[in-house]
C-alpha positions as CSV (number, residue, x, y, z in Angstrom):
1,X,13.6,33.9,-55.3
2,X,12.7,36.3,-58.0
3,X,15.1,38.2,-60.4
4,X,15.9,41.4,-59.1
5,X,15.0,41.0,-55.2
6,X,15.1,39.0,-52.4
7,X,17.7,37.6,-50.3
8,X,18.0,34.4,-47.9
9,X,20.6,34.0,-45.8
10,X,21.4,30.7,-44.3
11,X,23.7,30.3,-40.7
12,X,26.4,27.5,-40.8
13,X,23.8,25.0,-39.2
14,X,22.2,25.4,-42.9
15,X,19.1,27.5,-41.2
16,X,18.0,30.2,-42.8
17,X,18.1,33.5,-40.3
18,X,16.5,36.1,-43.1
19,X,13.8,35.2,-46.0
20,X,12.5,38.4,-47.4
21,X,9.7,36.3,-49.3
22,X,8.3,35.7,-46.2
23,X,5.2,36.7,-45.5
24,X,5.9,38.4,-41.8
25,X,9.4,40.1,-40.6
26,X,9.5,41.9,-37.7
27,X,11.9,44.9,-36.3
28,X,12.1,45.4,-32.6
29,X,11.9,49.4,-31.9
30,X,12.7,50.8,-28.5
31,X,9.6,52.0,-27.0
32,X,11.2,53.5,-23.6
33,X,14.9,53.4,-21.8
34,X,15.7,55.0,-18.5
35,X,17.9,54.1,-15.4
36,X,17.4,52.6,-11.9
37,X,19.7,53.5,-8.8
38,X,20.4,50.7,-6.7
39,X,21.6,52.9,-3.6
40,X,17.8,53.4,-1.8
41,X,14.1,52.4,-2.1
42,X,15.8,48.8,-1.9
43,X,15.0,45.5,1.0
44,X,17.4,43.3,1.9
45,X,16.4,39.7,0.8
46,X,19.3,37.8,1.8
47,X,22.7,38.7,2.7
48,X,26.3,36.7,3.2
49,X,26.4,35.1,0.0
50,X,29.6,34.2,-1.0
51,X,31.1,34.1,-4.9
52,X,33.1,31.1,-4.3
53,X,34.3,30.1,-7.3
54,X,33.8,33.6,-9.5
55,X,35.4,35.1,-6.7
56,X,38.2,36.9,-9.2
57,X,35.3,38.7,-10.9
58,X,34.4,40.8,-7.8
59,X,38.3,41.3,-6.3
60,X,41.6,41.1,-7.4
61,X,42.9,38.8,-5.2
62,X,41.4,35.1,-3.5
63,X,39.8,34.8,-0.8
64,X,35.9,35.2,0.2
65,X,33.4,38.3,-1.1
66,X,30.3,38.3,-0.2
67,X,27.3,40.3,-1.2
68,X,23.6,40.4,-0.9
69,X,20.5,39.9,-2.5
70,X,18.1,43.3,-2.9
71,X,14.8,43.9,-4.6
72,X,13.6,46.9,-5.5
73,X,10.5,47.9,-7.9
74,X,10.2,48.0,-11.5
75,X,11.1,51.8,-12.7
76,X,8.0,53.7,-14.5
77,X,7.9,54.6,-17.6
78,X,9.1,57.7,-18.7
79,X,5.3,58.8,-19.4
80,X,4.4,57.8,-16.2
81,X,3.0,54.4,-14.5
82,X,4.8,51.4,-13.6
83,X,6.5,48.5,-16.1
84,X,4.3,45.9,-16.1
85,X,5.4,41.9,-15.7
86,X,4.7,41.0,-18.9
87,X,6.5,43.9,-20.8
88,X,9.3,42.8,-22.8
89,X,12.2,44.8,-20.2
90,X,15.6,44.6,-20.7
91,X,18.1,45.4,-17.9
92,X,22.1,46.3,-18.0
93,X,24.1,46.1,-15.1
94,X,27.8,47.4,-15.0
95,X,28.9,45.3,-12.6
96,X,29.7,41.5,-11.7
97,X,26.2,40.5,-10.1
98,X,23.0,38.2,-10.4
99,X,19.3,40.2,-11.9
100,X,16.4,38.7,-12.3
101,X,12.8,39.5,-11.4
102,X,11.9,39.0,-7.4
103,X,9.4,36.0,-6.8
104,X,7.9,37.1,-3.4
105,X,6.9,33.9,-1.5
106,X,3.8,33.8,0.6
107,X,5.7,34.5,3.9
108,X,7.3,37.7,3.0
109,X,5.5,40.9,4.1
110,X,8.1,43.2,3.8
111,X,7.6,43.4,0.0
112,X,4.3,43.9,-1.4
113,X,3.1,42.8,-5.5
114,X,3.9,44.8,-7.1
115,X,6.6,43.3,-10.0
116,X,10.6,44.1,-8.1
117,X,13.7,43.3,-9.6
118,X,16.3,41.2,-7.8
119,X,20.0,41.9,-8.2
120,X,23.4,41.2,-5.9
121,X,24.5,44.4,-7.4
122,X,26.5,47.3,-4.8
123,X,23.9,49.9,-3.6
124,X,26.8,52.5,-5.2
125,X,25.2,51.2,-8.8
126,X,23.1,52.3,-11.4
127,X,21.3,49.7,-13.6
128,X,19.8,50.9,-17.4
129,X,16.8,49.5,-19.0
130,X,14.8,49.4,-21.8
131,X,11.5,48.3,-23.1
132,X,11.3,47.1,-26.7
133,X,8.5,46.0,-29.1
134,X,8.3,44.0,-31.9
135,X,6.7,46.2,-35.1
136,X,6.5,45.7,-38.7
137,X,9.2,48.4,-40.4
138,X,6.1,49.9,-42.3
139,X,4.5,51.0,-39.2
140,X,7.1,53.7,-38.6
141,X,7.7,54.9,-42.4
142,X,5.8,58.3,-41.8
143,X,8.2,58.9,-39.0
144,X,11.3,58.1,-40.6
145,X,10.4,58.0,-44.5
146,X,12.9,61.4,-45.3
147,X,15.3,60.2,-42.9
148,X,15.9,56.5,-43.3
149,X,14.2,55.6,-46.7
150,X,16.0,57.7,-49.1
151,X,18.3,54.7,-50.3
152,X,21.5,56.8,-50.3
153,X,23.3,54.5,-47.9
154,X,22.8,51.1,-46.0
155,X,21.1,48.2,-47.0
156,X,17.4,47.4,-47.8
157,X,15.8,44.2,-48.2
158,X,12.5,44.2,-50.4
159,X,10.4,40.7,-51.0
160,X,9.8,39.3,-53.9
161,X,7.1,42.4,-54.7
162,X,10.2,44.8,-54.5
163,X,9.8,48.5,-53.0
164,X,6.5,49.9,-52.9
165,X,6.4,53.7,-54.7
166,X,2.5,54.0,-53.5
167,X,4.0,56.5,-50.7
168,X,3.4,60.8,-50.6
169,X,5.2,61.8,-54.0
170,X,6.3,58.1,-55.1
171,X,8.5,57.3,-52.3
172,X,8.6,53.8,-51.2
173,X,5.9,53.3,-48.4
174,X,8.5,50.2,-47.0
175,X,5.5,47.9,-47.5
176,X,7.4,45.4,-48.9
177,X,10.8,46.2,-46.6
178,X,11.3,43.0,-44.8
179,X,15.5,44.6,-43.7
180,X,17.1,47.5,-43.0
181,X,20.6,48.4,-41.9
182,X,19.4,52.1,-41.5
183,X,16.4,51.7,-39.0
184,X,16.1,53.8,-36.3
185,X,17.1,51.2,-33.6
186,X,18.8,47.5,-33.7
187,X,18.8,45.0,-31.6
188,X,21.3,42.1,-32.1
189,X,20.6,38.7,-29.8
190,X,23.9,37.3,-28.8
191,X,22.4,34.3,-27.7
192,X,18.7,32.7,-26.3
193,X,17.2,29.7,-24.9
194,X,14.5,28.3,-23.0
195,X,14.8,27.7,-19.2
196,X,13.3,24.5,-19.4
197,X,16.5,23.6,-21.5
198,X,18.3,24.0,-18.5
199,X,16.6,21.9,-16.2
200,X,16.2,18.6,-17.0
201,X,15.7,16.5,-14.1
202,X,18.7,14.1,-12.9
203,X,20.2,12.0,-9.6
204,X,23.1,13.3,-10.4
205,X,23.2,16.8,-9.2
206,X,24.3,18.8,-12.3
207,X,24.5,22.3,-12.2
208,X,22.0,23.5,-14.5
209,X,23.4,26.7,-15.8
210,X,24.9,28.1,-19.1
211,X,27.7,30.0,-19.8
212,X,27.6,33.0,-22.8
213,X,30.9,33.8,-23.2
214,X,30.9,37.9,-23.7
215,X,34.7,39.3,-23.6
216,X,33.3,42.6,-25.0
217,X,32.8,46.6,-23.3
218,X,29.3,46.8,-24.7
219,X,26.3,47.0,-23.1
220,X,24.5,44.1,-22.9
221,X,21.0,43.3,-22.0
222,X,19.4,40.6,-20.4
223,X,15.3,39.2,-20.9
224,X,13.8,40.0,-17.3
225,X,10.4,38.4,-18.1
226,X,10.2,34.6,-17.4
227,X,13.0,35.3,-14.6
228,X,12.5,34.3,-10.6
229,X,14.5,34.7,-7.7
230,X,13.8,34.6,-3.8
231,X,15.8,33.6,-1.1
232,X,14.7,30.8,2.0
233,X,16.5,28.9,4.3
234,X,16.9,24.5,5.0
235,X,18.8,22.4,7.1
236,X,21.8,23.1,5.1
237,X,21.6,26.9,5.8
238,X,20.8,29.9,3.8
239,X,20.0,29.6,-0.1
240,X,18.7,31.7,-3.2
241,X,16.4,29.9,-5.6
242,X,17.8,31.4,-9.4
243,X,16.2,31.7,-12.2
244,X,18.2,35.0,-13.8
245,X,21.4,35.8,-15.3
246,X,25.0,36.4,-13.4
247,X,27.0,39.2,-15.4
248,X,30.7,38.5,-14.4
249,X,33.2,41.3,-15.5
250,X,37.1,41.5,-15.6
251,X,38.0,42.8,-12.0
252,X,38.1,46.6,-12.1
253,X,37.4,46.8,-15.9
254,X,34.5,47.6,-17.9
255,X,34.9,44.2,-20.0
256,X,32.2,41.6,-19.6
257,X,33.7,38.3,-19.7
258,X,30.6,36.3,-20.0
259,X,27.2,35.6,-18.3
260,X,25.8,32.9,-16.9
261,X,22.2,31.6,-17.4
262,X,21.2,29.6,-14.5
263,X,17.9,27.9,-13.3
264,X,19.5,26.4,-10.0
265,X,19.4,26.9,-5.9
266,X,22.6,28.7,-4.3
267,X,23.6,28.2,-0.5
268,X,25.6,30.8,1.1
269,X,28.8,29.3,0.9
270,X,28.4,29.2,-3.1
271,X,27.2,25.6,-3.7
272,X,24.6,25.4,-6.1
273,X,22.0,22.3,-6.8
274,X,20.2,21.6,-9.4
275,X,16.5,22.9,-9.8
276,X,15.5,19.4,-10.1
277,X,12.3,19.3,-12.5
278,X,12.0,19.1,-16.0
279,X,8.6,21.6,-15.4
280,X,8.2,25.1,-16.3
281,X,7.7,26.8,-12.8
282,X,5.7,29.6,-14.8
283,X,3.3,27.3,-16.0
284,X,2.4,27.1,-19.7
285,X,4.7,27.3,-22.5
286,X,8.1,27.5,-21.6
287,X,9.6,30.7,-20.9
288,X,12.4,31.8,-22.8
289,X,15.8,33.5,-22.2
290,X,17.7,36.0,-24.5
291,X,20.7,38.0,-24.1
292,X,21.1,40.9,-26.7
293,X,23.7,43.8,-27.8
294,X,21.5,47.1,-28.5
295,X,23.1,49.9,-30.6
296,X,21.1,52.7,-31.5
């Protein structure tokens, strides 16, 4: 690293998670954010699903809950015009429940193509979004350069060409700003993956899920691209195929305990088998998951 600037900082797996000499760092900016009632302009996908064993996240004392799967469209933008499948969304929900992006099978005709979410959520709820982007910090200096670039508090991290003073009246441009603790939006991942981690095919009938444990009252946001879920019946009754995230919260509090990333097939009595491929079922490169804490 040169004298004077520059910073690397290593995790305790000996990775390095920031390099300011290299030659690309990105910042994810929030683009758009809005909410979604559940409680109309929803169909009933399946219904009668029990929690079994997560039971004590939805009531306060045993026995059997059970709740139902709903899809409902992607919101719009704020501008106008429907979120797109391949936007980088981000969904909240403030309640115990599954989300994930509805997979409409041939058969279905009660739903049309357009992109729907999927959720288990109560009709009573609200569920927040946002969109994000990834963008170099320099892009937005014009915006923010009085605001956020006037090096009076917080913490910038320059590469090894240190700030740029080419700016209006010799402020620094944030050419060379590769950190900064005073952007106008942060986004911390808590923890990602990809799905095809999860489903590695066995005899033995694992449950391919994993669990992120949370124990927190912030909002956090799950990766909605790269998610499935629709709902079908066999010989050994009703079942939703899963590929999505269940946000389980402390019975009548607003702490999230964890959340649990699961590629795997759920009967109504709570039983869950394995997916049972080592495939991506999107095709391609395999999809990834991320869970992430915003603060703004």
């Amino acid at each position: 690293m040169t004298v004077g600037y520059g910073l690397k900082i290593y995790n305790k797996d000996n990775k390095v998670v920031i390099d300011t000499d290299e030659s690309v760092t990105m910042a994810f900016i929030k683009k758009d954010s809005g909410t979604l009632s559940w409680s109309s302009g929803t169909t009933l996908i399946g219904s009668s699903f029990s929690a079994a064993g997560d039971s004590s996240h939805y009531q306060s004392s045993s026995g059997i809950y059970t709740y139902s799967y709903r899809a409902k469209p992607y919101p719009n933008y704020s501008a106008g015009g429907q979120i797109l499948p391949g936007d980088f969304l981000l969904v909240h929900i403030p309640v115990s429940g599954f989300i994930g992006r509805f997979f409409r099978p041939s058969y279905v005709s009660t739903i049309d193509n357009s992109p729907h979410l999927a959720s288990t959520i109560p009709t009573s709820e609200t569920l927040k979004w946002e969109i994000i982007a990834a963008t170099s910090y320099k892009d937005n200096m014009t915006t923010y350069q009085s605001e956020v670039w006037n090096g009076v508090y917080g913490l910038n991290l320059y590469n090894s060409s240190g700030p740029d003073t080419a700016g209006a009246g010799g402020v620094d441009s944030g050419a060379n700003l590769m950190f900064s603790s005073v952007n106008h939006y942060a986004m911390q991942i808590v923890a990602t993956g990809l799905w095809t981690d999860l489903s590695t095919y066995t005899f033995t009938g694992e449950i391919h899920e994993t669990t992120v444990t949370i124990d927190s009252t912030d909002d956090h946001y799950v990766l909605i691209p790269g998610t499935a879920c629709y709902t079908g019946s066999d010989f050994l009754g009703n079942y939703a195929w899963k590929i999505g995230y269940e946000f389980l919260y402390d019975y009548g509090t607003s702490t999230l305990e964890k959340i649990k990333v699961q590629m795997l097939r759920q009967y109504q009595l709570g039983t869950k088998q394995s997916w049972g491929t080592n495939s991506s079922p999107f095709g391609g490169a395999p999809a990834p998951w991320m869970i992430v804490k915003t603060r703004s």
